[in-house]
N, C-alpha and C positions, 0 to 999 in steps of 0.2 A: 504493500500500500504506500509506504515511502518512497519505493523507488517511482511508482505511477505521479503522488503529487509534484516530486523532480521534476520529472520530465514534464508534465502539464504545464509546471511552472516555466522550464528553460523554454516551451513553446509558447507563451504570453510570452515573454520579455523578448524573443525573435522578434514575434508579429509585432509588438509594443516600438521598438527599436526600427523595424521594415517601416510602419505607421511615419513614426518621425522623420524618415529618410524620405518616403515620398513625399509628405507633407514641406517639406524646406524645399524638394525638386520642383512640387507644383509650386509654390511663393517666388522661389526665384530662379527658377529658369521658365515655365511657360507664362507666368503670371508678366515677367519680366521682357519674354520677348514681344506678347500680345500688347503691350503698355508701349512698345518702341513702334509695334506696326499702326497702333493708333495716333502717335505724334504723328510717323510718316503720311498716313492716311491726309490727317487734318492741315500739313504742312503742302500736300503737292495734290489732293483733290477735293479744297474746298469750294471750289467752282460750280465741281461736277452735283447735277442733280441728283444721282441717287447716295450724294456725302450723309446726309443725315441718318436714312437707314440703316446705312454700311455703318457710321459712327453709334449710333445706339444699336446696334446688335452686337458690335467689338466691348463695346462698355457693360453690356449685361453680362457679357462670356467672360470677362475678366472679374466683376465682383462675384457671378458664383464662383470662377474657381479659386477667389480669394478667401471666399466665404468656405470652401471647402479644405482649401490650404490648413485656415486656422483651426477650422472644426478636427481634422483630422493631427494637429500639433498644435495646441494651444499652449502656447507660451506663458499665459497666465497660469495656469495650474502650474509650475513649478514655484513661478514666481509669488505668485499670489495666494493659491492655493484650491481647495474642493471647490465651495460654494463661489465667490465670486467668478470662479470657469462656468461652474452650470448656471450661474446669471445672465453672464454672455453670449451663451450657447442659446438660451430661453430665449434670449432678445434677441439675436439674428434671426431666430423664426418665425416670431412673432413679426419682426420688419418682414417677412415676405407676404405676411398676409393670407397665408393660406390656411393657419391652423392657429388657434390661440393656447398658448402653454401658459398653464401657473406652476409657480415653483415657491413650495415653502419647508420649510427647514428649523429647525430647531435648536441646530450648534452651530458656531464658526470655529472650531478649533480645529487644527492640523493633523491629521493621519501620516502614519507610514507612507512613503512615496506609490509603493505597489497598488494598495489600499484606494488611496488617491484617482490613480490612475484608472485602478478599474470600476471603481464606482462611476465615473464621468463618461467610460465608456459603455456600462450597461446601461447608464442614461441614454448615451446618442444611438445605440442601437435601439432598445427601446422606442425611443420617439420618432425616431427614423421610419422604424415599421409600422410605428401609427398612422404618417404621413404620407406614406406609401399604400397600406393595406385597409385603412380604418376609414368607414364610411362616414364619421362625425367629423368636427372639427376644434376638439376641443381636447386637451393633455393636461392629465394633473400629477405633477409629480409631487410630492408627501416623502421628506427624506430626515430622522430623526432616531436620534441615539434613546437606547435603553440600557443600561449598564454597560454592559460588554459588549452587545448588540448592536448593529449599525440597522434600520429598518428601511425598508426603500419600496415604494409603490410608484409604480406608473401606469395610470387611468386612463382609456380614452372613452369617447360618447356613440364611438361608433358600431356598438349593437355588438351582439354576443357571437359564438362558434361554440363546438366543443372541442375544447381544448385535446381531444386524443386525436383532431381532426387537424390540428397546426401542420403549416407547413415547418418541415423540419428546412429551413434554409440556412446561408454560412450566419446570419445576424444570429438565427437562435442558437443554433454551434456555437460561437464566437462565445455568447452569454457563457451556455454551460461550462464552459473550457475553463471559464474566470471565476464562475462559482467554484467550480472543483478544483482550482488553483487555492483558493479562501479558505475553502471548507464550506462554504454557504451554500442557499437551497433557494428555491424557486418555488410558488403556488401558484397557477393561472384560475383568476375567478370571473369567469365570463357568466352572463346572463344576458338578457332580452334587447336591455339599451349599454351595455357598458363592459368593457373588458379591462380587467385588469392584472398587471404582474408585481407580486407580492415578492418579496427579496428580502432572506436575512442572513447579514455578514458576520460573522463573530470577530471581535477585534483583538489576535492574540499579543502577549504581552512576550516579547522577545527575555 
C-alpha cells in the first residue's frame, strides 16, 4: 500500500511539474508570439477593412489563452496562497459570463504546498466539468476546515445523473489520483435539480 501511495504520488508531482511547464510555454511563447502578430497586424493593416474582425478575434485568442496560461500555473498560489488563487480562478469565470460561481471559505491559513496544490486543482477540475457538462449555470463551492479535516463541496444547479452512470473521463481520473495521493474520499450526491461532489482531505501532521 506504501509502495502504491509513492508512486500515485511521484505521478501528481510529474503531471503537477508537466502542468507548470506548459503553463509558462503557453504565457510566453504562444501568448507572446500572438501579442507580436497583433502589433504587426494593427501597424501594416489598419486600413484594410476586414482590420477590426481580424483584431478582435486575435484579442479574444490571446486573453483565453492567457486566461488559460494562469488557470493552468497560477502564480498566486505559491505566492499568495489557497484561497486568494480560488478567488481568482472564481473571478475569471465569473468575467466570462457564462456561469456564476460562489466561493466561501472558512480559513485563510496556509497548507503544505502539495495540499495546496491539489485542493485548487480539484476545484478547477470540478468546475471545469460543471461548465462543460452541467445544464445550470450556477457553482457553489463550500470549502472549510474541521479539525484535521479539510471539507470541500462543489455544487452545480444543473439537474441530477446517477452517479454509477458518470462519465469516467481524464478530469474524474485526475480527481481520484489526488485523493489517493491525500488519503481523501469523494461522495457524489446528485438529485432532481443539483449535483454535487463532496470531498474530505485529512490534513497529516509530518
Amino acid at each position: 500500500k506504501i509502495k502504491k501511495l509513492e508512486i500515485a504520488e511521484a505521478k501528481i508531482q510529474g503531471q503537477d511539474a508537466e502542468r507548470d511547464r506548459l503553463g509558462m510555454d503557453l504565457h510566453d511563447g504562444v501568448v507572446a508570439d500572438l501579442s507580436l502578430l497583433k502589433m504587426k497586424i494593427q501597424s501594416s493593416f489598419k486600413e484594410n477593412s476586414e482590420f477590426n474582425s481580424i483584431n478582435h478575434i486575435l484579442k479574444s485568442i490571446i486573453q483565453n489563452l492567457r486566461g488559460l496560461s494562469h488557470r493552468m500555473r497560477p502564480a498566486s498560489l505559491e505566492e499568495f496562497g489557497l484561497i486568494p488563487s480560488i478567488q481568482n480562478l472564481t473571478h475569471t469565470i465569473n468575467q466570462s459570463g457564462r456561469f456564476k460561481v460562489e466561493f466561501n471559505c472558512d480559513f485563510d491559513e496556509r497548507f503544505a504546498q502539495n495540499i495546496e496544490v491539489s485542493i485548487y486543482f480539484l476545484i478547477y477540475e470540478l468546475v471545469n466539468n460543471a461548465t462543460k457538462y452541467s445544464k445550470g449555470d450556477t457553482v457553489d463551492i463550500q470549502l472549510y476546515k474541521d479539525k484535521d479535516v479539510i471539507n470541500l463541496s462543489v455544487e452545480d444547479n444543473g439537474g441530477g445523473f446517477a452517479p454509477n452512470n458518470i462519465k469516467k473521463g481524464q478530469g474524474l481520473k485526475n480527481i481520484n489520483e489526488r485523493l489517493s495521493q491525500l488519503g481523501g474520499e469523494m461522495i457524489i450526491d446528485s438529485h432532481d435539480d443539483a449535483t454535487a461532489f463532496i470531498i474530505k482531505i485529512p490534513l497529516k501532521n509530518d
